[in-house]
C-alpha positions in Angstrom: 106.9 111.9 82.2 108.5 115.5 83.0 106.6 115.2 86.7 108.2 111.4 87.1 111.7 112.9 86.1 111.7 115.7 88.6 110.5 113.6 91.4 113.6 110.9 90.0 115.5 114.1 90.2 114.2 115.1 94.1 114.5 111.6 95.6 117.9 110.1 93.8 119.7 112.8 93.8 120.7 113.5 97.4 122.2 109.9 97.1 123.7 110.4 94.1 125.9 113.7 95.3 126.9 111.6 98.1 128.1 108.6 96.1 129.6 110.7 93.4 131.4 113.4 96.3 129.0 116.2 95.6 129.8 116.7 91.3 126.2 118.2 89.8 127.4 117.6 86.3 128.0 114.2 86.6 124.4 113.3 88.7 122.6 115.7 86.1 124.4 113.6 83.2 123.5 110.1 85.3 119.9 111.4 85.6 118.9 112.1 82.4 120.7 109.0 81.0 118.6 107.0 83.6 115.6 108.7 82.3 116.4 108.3 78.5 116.3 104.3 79.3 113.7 104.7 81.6 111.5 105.5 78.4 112.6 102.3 76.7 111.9 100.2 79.8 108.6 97.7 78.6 105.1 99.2 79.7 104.5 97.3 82.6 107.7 98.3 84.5 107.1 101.8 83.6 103.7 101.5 85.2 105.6 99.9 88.7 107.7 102.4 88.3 105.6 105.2 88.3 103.5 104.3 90.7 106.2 103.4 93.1 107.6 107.5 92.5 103.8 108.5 92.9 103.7 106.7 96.1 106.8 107.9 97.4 105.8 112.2 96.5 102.2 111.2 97.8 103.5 110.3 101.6 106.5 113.6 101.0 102.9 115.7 100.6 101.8 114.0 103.7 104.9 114.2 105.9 105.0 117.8 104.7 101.9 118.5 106.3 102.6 116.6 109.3 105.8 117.9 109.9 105.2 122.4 108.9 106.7 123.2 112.1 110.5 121.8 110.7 110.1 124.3 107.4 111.4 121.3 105.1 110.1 120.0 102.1 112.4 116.9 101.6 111.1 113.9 103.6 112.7 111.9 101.1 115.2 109.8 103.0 112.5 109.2 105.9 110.2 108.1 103.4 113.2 105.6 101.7 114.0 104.4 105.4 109.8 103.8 106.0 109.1 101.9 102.7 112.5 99.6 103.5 110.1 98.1 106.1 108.3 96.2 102.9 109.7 94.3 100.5 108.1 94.7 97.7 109.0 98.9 97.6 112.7 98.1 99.4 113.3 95.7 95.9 112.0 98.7 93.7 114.2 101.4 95.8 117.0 99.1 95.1 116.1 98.5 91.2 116.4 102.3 90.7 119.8 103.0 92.7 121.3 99.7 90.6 120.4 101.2 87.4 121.3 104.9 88.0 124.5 103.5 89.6 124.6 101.6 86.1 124.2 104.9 84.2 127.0 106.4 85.3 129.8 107.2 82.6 
């Protein structure tokens, strides 16, 4: 679960400084509460959820290697804006922002 909370960590929290005007502490304090709950979410939505973080570090790797020349590891909001096109990962992308939005003290 360590690998699913740093990728949490790589894709949220870029949107998180810019909702909560760049404070670290309080997006580190909203991330691991997120994660804390995340554990005591029910099997099955732990499995979505999962493979929904796999898919989105799985298309970084390959944007990565597509795009060497721009020396940037982060496709993350390219790869947020491309999986908006389905609904199915747009309503999971939105799950997670509502409930580390929720998690906020």
């Amino acid at each position: 679960m360590f690998f699913f909370k740093k990728i949490i960590q790589l894709v949220y929290s870029q949107y998180l400084l810019n909702l909560y005007e760049n404070d670290k502490n309080r997006v580190n304090s909203i991330l691991d509460n997120f994660f804390e709950s995340l554990t005591r979410f029910n099997i099955s939505l732990k499995i979505i959820i999962c493979l929904f973080l796999l898919f989105l570090f799985i298309v970084n790797i390959f944007f990565i290697i597509i795009f060497f020349y721009q020396i940037r590891l982060n496709h993350f909001p390219k790869i947020i804006k491309l999986a908006s096109g389905f609904p199915y990962l747009k309503n999971l992308d939105n799950f997670l922002k509502a409930n580390l939005s929720l998690h906020s003290s």
